[in-house]
C-alpha positions as CSV (number, residue, x, y, z in Angstrom):
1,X,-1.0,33.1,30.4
2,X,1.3,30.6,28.2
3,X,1.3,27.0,29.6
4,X,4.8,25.9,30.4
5,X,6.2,22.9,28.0
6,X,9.6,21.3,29.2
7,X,11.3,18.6,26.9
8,X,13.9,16.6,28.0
9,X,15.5,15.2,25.0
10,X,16.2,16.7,21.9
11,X,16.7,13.8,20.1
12,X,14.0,12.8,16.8
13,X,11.0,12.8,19.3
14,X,11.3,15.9,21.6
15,X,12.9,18.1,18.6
16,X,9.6,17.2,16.5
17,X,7.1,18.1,19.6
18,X,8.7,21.1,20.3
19,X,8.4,22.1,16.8
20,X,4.7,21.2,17.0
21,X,3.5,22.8,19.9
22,X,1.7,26.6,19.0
23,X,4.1,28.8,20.3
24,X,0.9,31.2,21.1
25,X,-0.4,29.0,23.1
26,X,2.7,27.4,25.2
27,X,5.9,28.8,26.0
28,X,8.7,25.3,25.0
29,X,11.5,24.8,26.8
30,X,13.9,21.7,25.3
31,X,16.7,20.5,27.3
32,X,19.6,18.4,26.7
33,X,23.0,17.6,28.2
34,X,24.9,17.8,24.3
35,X,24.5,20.4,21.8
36,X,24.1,18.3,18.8
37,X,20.5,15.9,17.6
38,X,22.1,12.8,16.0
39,X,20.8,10.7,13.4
40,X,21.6,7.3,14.7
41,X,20.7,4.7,11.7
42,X,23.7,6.4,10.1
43,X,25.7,4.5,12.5
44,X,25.3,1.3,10.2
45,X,26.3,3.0,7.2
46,X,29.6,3.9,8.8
47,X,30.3,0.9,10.2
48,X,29.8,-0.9,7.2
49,X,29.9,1.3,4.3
50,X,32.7,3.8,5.7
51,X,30.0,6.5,5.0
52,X,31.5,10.2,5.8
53,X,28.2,11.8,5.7
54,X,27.5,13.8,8.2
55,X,24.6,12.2,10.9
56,X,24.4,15.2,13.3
57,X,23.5,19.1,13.7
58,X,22.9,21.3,16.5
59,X,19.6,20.7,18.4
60,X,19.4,24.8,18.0
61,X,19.5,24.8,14.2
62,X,16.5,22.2,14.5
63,X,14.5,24.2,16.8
64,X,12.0,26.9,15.5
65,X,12.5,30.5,16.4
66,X,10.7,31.3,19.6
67,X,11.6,28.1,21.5
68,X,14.3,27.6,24.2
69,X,17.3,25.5,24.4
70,X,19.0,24.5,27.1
71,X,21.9,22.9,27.5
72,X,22.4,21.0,30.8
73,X,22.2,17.8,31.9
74,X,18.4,16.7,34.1
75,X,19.0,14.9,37.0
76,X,16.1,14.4,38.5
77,X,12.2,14.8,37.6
78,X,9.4,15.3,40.2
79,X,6.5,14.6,38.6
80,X,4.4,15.7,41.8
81,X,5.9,18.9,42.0
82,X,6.2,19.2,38.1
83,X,9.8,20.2,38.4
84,X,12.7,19.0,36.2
85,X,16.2,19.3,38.4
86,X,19.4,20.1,36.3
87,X,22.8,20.0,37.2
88,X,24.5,22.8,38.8
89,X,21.3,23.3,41.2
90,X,19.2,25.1,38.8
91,X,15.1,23.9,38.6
92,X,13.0,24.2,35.7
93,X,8.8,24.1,36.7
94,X,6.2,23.0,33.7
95,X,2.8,22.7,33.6
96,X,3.6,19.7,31.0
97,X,6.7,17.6,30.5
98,X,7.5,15.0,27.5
99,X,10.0,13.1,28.2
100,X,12.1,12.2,25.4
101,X,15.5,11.0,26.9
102,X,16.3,8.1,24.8
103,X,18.4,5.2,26.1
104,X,21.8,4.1,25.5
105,X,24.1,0.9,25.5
106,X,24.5,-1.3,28.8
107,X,27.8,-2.6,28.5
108,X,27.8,-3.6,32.3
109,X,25.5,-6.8,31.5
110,X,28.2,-9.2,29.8
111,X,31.2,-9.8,30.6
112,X,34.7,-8.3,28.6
113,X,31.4,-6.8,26.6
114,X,33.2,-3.0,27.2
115,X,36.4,-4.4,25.8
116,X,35.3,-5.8,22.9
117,X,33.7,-3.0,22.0
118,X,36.5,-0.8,22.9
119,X,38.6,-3.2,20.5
120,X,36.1,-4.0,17.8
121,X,33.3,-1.4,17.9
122,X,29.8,-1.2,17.4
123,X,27.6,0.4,15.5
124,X,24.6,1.1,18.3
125,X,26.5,4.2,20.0
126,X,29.2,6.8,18.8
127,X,30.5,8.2,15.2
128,X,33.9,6.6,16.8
129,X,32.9,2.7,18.1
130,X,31.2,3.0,14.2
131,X,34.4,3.6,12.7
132,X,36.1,0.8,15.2
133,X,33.8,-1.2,13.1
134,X,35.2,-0.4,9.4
135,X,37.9,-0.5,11.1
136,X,37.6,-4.4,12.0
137,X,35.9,-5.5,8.9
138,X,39.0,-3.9,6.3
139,X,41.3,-5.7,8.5
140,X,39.6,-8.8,9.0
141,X,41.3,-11.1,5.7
142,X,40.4,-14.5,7.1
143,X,38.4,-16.3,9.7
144,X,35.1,-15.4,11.2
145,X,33.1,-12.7,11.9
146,X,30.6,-13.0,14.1
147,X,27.6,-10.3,14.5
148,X,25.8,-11.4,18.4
149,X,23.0,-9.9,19.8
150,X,23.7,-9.4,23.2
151,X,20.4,-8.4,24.6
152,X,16.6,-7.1,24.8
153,X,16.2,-4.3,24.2
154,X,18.0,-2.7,21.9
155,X,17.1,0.4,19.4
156,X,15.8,-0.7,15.8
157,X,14.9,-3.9,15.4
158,X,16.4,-5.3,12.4
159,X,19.9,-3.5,12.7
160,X,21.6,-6.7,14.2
161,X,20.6,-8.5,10.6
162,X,21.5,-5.3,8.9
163,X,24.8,-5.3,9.8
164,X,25.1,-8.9,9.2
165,X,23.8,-8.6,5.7
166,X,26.1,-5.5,4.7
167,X,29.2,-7.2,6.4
168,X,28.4,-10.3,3.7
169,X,28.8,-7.0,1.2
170,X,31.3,-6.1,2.1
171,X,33.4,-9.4,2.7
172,X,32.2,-10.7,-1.1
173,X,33.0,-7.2,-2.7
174,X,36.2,-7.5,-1.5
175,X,36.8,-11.1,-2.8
176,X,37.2,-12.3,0.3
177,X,33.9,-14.6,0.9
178,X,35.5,-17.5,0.8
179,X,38.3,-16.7,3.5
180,X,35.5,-15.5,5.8
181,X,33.0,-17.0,7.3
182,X,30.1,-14.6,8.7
183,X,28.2,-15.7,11.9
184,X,24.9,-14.7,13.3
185,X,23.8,-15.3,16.9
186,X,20.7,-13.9,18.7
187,X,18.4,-15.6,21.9
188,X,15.3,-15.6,19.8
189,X,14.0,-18.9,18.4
190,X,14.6,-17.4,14.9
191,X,17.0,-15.1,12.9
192,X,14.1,-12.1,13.0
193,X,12.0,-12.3,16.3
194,X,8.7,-11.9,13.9
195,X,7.8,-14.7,12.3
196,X,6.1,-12.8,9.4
197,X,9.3,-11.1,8.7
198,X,11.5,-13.9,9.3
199,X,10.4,-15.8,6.3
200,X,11.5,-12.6,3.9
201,X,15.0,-13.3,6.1
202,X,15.4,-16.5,6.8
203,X,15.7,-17.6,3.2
204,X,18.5,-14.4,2.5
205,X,20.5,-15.7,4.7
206,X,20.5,-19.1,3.5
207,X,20.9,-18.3,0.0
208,X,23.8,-16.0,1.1
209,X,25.4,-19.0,2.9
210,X,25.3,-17.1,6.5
211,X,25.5,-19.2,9.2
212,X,23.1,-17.9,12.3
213,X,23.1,-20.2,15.3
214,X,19.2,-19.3,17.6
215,X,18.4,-19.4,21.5
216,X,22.0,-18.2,22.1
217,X,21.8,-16.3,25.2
218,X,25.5,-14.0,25.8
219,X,26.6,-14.2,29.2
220,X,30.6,-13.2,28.7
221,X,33.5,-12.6,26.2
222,X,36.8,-13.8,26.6
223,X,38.7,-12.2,24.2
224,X,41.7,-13.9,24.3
225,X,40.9,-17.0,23.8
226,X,38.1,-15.4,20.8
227,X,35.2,-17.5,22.5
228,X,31.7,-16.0,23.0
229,X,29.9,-17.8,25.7
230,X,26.5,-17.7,26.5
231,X,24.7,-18.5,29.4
232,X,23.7,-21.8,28.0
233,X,27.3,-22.9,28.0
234,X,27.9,-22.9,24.7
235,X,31.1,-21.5,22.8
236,X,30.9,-19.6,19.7
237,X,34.4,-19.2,18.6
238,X,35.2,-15.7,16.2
239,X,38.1,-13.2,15.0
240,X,36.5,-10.6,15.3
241,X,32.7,-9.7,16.4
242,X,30.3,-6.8,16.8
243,X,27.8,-7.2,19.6
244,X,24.5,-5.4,19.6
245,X,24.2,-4.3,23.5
246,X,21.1,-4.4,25.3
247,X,20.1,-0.6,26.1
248,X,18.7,0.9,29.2
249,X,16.9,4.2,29.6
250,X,18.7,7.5,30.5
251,X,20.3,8.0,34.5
252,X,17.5,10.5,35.6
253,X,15.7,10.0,39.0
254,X,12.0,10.3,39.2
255,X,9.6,10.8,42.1
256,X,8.2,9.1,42.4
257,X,10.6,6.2,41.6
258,X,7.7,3.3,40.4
259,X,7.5,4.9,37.5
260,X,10.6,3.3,36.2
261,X,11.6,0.1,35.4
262,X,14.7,-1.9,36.7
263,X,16.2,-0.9,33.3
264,X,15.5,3.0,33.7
265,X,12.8,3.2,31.0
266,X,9.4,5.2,32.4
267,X,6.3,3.3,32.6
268,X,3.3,5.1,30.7
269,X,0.0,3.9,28.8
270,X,0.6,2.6,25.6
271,X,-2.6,4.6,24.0
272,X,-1.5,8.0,25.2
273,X,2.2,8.0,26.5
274,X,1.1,9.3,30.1
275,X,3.7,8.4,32.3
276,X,2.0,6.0,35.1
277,X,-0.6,8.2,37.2
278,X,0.3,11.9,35.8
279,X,-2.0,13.2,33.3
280,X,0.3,16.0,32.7
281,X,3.7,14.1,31.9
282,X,4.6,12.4,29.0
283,X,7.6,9.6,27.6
284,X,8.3,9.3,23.9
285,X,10.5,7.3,22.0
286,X,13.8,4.7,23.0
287,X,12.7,6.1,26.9
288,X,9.5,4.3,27.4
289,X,9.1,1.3,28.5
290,X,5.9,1.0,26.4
291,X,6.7,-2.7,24.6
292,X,6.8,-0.9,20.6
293,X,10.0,-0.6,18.5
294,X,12.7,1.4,19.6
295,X,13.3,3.9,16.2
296,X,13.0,7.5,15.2
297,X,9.6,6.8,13.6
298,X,8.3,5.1,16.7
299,X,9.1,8.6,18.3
300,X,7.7,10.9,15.4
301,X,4.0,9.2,15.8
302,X,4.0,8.9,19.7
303,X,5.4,12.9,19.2
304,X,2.3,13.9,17.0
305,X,0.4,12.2,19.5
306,X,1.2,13.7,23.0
307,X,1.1,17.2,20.9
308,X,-2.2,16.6,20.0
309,X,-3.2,15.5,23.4
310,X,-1.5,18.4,25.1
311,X,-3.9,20.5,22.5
312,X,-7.2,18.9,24.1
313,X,-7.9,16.4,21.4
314,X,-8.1,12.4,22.1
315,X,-5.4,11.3,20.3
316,X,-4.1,7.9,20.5
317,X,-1.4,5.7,19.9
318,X,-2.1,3.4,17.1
319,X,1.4,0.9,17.9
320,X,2.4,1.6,14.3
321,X,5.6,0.3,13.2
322,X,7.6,1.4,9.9
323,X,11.0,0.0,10.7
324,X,13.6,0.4,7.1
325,X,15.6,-2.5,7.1
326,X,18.6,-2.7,4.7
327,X,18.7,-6.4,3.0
328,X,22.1,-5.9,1.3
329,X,23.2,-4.9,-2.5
330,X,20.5,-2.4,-2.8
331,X,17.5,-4.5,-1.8
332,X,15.4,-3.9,1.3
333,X,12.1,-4.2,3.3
334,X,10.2,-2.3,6.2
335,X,8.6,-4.1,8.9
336,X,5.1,-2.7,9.4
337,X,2.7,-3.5,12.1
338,X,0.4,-1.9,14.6
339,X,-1.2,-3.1,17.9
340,X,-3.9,-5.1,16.1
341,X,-2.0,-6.2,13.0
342,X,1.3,-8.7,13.0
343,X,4.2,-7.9,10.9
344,X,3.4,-7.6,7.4
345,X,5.4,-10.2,5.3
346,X,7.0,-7.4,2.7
347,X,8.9,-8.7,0.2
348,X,12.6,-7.6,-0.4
349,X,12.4,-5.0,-3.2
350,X,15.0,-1.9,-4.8
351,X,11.9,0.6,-3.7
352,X,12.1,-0.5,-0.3
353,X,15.6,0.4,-0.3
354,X,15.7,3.6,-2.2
355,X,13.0,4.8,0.3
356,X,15.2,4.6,3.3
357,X,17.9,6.1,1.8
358,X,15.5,9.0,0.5
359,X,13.7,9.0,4.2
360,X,17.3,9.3,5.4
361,X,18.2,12.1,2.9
362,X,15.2,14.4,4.5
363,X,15.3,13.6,7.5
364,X,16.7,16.8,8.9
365,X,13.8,18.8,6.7
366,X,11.0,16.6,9.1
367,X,12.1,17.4,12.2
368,X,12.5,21.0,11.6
369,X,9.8,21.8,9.3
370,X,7.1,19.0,10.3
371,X,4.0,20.7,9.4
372,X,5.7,21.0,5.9
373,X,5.8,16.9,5.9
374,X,2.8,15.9,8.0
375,X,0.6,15.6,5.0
376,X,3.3,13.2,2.9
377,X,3.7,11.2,6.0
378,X,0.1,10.8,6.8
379,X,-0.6,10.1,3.4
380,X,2.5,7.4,3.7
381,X,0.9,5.6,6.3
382,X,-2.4,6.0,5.3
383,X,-1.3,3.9,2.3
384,X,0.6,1.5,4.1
385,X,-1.4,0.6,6.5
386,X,-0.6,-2.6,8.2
387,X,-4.5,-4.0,7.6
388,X,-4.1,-3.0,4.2
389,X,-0.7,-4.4,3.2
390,X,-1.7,-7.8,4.4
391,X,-4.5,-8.2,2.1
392,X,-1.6,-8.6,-0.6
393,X,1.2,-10.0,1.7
394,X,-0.3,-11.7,4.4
């Protein structure tokens, strides 16, 4: 008899298990509360670039023949009982679950932090708080523009510079550099949390004459009077501003309820993705609380992982990181680490960028077809391996 898979999630991670997972062997079952698998980096290229590409398709078209889909919300997981709850009253049993929910924006943590985003957008949630964005930065002829990280954690790591660096783009390819002035705040101790990787940014930002102010802590907004305050008491005065919002993990319940954290992510092992006590349960992705980057590629490895380890083998996580990160007028850099190796210093380069955008470009080609891909990405990150890469970059 078929053992019972049950995905909740079919987002990067879930989407790429399910199409893993021998269909002889295991009867799949993916479940999400939307039709459509979105491709969130986009976000930043429509918020900044006023990209009309397309950065979603339905989570059926993605799926291979033979497994199901259903569309319904989970409410509730009982990982005793190896049920999954959905709305409407309906139960769906397993015999394994991977959790792949994601997580989303918290707006509730700062204060005015809904209305700002309401008025100015951001570019870590919708197609339409994107656009809110372009919209801002085409209207914005004067003043400054501030870019604030609100918050740990929040999905892909170097996005809050990202945006920074492509609104200094935009602003100088528009001529109008001089008339604005563009701002950086985040609560680390540096621009980039890493060290390593904060001496490839550091220096960018200086040359490009952005301002970044460190250990700034949000704690409200008052739009009217255009201050951001944090919870130091200091002011950071702006036009307009984007605010990268700390995220929390998706509103299911579990049983038991230990298993998450105050923040909603699940607890697991950071080796195997078991969630806390349950050999048979799995998280993935933006949903564990599992300290790695929160990004698509973070999702794919821990993906291959669990699938292997639902197959018998003794797979294990290896913490590797592969993060793109857009520098600006067609330069870029990845940040690449692993649990025993820091962030490699990579160097800004046109490769680095031209590989995200290519990554980007067949991305909807790996999650459907990943057996196809699994020997160009192993081969990737074979090649790239964090111990390796240091041996030239430190």
């Amino acid at each position: 008899m078929k053992k019972r898979v049950v995905i909740i999630g079919g987002g990067a991670g879930g989407a790429i298990a399910a199409n893993r997972l021998p269909l002889e062997e295991f009867d799949v079952t993916v479940i999400d509360s939307q039709p459509y698998h979105y491709y969130w980096p986009w976000l930043l290229y429509i918020a900044f670039k006023g990209s009309r590409r397309p950065m979603k398709a339905e989570i059926r078209s993605l799926l291979r023949p033979g497994v199901n889909f259903i569309q319904a919300r989970a409410e509730a997981v009982d990982l005793a009982n190896r049920r999954v709850q959905l709305e409407g009253g309906k139960a769906v049993e397993y015999d394994y679950l991977i959790a792949a929910t994601g997580s989303g924006p918290n707006y509730s943590v700062i204060g005015g932090l809904d209305k700002a985003v309401e008025k100015y957008g951001d570019y870590h949630s919708t197609e339409a708080n994107a656009w809110r964005v372009w919209d801002t930065i085409n209207k914005l002829k004067g003043g400054t523009f501030a870019v604030i990280v609100g918050g740990d954690p929040y999905r892909c790591p170097p996005s809050p510079l990202e945006g920074v660096f492509l609104a200094e783009e935009f602003f100088r390819s528009r001529g109008l550099r001089d008339r604005v002035r563009v701002l950086f705040a985040s609560p680390y101790p540096r621009p980039y949390p890493a060290e390593p990787m904060n001496e490839v940014v550091e220096p960018l930002l200086k040359e490009r004459g952005i301002e970044y102010v460190t250990f700034f802590t949000l704690d409200h907004i008052d739009d009217e009077k255009k201050v951001a305050v944090s919870m130091e008491g200091e002011e950071l005065k702006y036009d307009a501003l984007v605010v990268i919002p700390p995220h929390a993990g998706a509103d299911i319940k579990y049983s038991p309820p230990d298993v998450l954290t105050q923040d909603r992510f699940v607890q697991a092992d950071k080796y195997t993705n078991n969630i806390k006590g349950f050999d048979d349960a799995f998280v993935i992705g933006d949903a564990s609380a599992v300290p790695v980057a929160k990004t698509g590629v973070t999702a794919h490895l821990q993906a291959t992982v669990v699938v292997k380890r639902i197959l018998g083998e003794d797979a294990r996580n290896t913490g590797r990181t592969n993060c793109p990160f857009d520098l600006g007028y067609g330069l870029g850099t990845f940040v690449i680490s692993d649990f025993e190796n820091p962030v490699v210093k990579l160097p800004p380069s046109r490769f680095s960028h031209l590989a995200k955008m290519a990554f980007a470009a067949a991305y909807w080609d790996m999650i459907k077809y990943p057996e196809l891909w699994d020997p160009i990405i192993d081969a990737y990150f074979e090649a790239t391996r964090p111990a390796k890469l240091r041996r030239f970059y430190g």
